[in-house]
N, C-alpha and C positions, 0 to 999 in steps of 0.2 A: 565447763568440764564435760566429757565427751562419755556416755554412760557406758559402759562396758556391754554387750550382748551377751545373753544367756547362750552357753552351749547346746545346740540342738542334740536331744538321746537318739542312739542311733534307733533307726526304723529298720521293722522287719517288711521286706518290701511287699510279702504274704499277706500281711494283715493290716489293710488301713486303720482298723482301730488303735495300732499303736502308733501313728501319727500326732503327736504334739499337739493338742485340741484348737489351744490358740498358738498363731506362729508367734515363736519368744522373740527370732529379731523385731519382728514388728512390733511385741509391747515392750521390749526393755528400752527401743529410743522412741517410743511415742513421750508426747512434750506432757502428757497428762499420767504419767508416772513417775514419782519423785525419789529421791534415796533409799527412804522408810520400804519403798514398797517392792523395790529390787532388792535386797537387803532380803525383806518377809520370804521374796522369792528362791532366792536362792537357798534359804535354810531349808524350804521345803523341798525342794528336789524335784525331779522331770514329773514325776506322774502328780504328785500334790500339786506341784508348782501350777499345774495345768487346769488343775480342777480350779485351783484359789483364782487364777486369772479369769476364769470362765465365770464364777462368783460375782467378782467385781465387774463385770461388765453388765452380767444380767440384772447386778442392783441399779447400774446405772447411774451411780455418787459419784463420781468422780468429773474435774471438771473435763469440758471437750470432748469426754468418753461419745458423747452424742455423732462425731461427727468422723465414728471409727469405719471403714466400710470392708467387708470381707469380699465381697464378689472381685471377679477379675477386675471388668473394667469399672467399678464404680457404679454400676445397678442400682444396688441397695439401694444409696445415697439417692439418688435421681428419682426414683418411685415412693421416696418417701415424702414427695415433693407434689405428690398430685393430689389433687385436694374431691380425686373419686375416689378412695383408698378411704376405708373407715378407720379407726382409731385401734379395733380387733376385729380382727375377719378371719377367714382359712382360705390357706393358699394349695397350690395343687405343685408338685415339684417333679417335673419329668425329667430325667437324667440327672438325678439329685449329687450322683456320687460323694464323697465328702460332709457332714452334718455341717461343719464350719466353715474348712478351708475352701476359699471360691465359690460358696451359697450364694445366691442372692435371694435366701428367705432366713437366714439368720439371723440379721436384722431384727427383723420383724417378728421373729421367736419370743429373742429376746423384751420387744417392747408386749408381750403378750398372745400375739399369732397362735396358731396352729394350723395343724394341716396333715396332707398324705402324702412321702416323700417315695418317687417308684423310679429303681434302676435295676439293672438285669443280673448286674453285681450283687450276686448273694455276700461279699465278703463287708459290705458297708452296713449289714442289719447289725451288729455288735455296736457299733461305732451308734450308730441313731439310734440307738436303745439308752446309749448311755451317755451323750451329748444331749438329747432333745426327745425324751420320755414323754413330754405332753403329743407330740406326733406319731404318725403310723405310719411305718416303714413296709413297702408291698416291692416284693421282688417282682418282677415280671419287665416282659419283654413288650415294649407298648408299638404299635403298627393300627392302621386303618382296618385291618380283618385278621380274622384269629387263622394263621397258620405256621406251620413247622417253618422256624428260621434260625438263621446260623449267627450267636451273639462273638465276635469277632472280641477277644478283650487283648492288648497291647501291654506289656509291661510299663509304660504312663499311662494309668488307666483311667487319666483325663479323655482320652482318645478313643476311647474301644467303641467298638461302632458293632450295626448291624447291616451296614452300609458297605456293600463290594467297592466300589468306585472310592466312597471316603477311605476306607481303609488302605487302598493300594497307593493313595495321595500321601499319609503315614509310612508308608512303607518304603515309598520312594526317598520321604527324609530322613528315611534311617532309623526309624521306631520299630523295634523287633515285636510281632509276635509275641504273645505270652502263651494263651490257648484260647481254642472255640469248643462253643458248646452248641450242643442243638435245641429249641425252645419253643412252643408254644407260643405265639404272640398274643396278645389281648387286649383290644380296644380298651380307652381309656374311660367310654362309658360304660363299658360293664365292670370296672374296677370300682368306678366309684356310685355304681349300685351296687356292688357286695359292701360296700365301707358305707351305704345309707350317707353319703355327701350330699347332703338336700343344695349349697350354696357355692360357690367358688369365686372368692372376692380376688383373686391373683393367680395365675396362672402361667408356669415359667418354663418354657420347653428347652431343651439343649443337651439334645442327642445325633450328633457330632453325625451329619448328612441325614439323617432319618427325619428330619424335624416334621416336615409337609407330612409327612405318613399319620405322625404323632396327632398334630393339626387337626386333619380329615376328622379323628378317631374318636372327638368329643362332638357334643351335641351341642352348638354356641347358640342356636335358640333357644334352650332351655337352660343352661348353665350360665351364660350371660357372665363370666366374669369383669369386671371395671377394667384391668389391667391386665394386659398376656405380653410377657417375655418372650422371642424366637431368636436364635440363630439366622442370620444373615444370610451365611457362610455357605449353607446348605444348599441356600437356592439362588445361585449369582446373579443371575438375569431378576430375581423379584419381583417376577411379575404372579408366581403362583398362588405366591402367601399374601402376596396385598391384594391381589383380585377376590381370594378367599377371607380375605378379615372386612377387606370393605363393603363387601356381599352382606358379612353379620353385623353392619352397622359400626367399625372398627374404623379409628382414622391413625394415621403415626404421628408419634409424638416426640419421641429421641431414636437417635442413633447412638450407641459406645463402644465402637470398634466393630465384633462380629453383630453386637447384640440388638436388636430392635426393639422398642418400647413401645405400643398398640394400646389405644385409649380407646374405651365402650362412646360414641355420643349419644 
């Protein structure tokens, strides 16, 4: 029998925190939700229904729930798989947008993580305040040196860049514009010496053309994270970022579509 899908509420397109925490097509026909529990969901309605889904996943009871992945291309899943990953560590989340949808540090929220999640989108602190309360949500605009730049954000503000060239690749497919703002940029080590980050067991960059800048802007001799996430995408030719990750002792370990997966030796 073919499970019916929850109606999605509509979204204010203003406010990602009223985004649907967990997306309901994908829990009402996952195989590890049974009548009882769509049933439960539906009596409670969009904003409950959201919370109680969020619930059962963080308890983690249910069967299969293990093998649920939020990230685009399957991330999560794949880094939960290396056996340089501790059991609970903190991760560092650059271009975090979303606390749920498309993370690939939700996962690992959920099995206990923590961490500092930092996008340019002030509209996503409401949202990581109240999906993912054990983490620190840090606005800011992250670049190799701190100066005035222009945060480009796109009405799919999966996209929004700080990146002229990324942006006009968007614009070319038809992605309008929302507005720009002017920012301060901020190395990523002085963010997390004001947040006292003494460790950084994960490290997940993806800010859509900026990413090498992002890169540059930590200190990988002293930070030393096991595992760092990059965008592909950003540097076609990849010779920048692999000359620079195999410099800090970094070899690759997966590819998933844009995403690159960099393991410490």
């Amino acid at each position: 029998m073919k499970i019916p899908c929850y109606r999605r509420p509509k979204r204010r397109e203003s406010d990602p925190s009223s985004v649907f925490l967990c997306d309901p097509d994908t829990a009402m026909t996952a195989k590890w939700f049974n009548r009882r529990s769509v049933a439960e969901i539906r009596s409670l309605g969009p904003l409950q229904g959201g919370r109680y889904l969020i619930a059962r996943l963080s308890a983690n009871r249910l069967a299969g729930a293990s093998r649920l992945s939020f990230s685009q291309f399957g991330e999560d899943l794949a880094i939960e798989s290396l056996p340089a990953l501790s059991d609970v560590g903190t991760f560092v989340d650059v271009g975090c947008n979303h606390p749920i949808k498309y993370s690939n540090t939700y996962r690992l929220y959920i099995h206990g993580w923590s961490g500092i999640a930092i996008d340019a989108n002030p509209r996503f602190a409401h949202a990581w305040a109240r999906a993912r309360p054990r983490d620190c949500f840090v606005q800011a605009l992250v670049s190799d040196c701190e100066t005035e730049r222009t945060f480009i954000e796109f009405a799919d503000d999966l996209v929004s860049t700080t990146s002229r060239e990324w942006s006009r690749l968007q614009l070319a497919k038809g992605r309008p514009v929302k507005s720009e703002h002017r920012m301060v940029s901020r190395t990523l080590n002085s963010i997390l010496q004001e947040r006292q980050c003494p460790q950084v067991n994960l490290l997940s960059i993806d800010c859509e053309g900026h990413d090498m800048e992002v890169l540059r802007s930590i200190d990988l001799h002293y930070y030393r994270p096991a595992t760092i996430l990059i965008e592909s995408a950003a540097d076609p030719g990849g010779r920048e970022h692999h000359l620079h990750l195999e410099r800090h002792g970094y070899i690759p370990w997966a590819t998933l579509d844009r995403t690159e997966i960099w393991m410490l030796t």
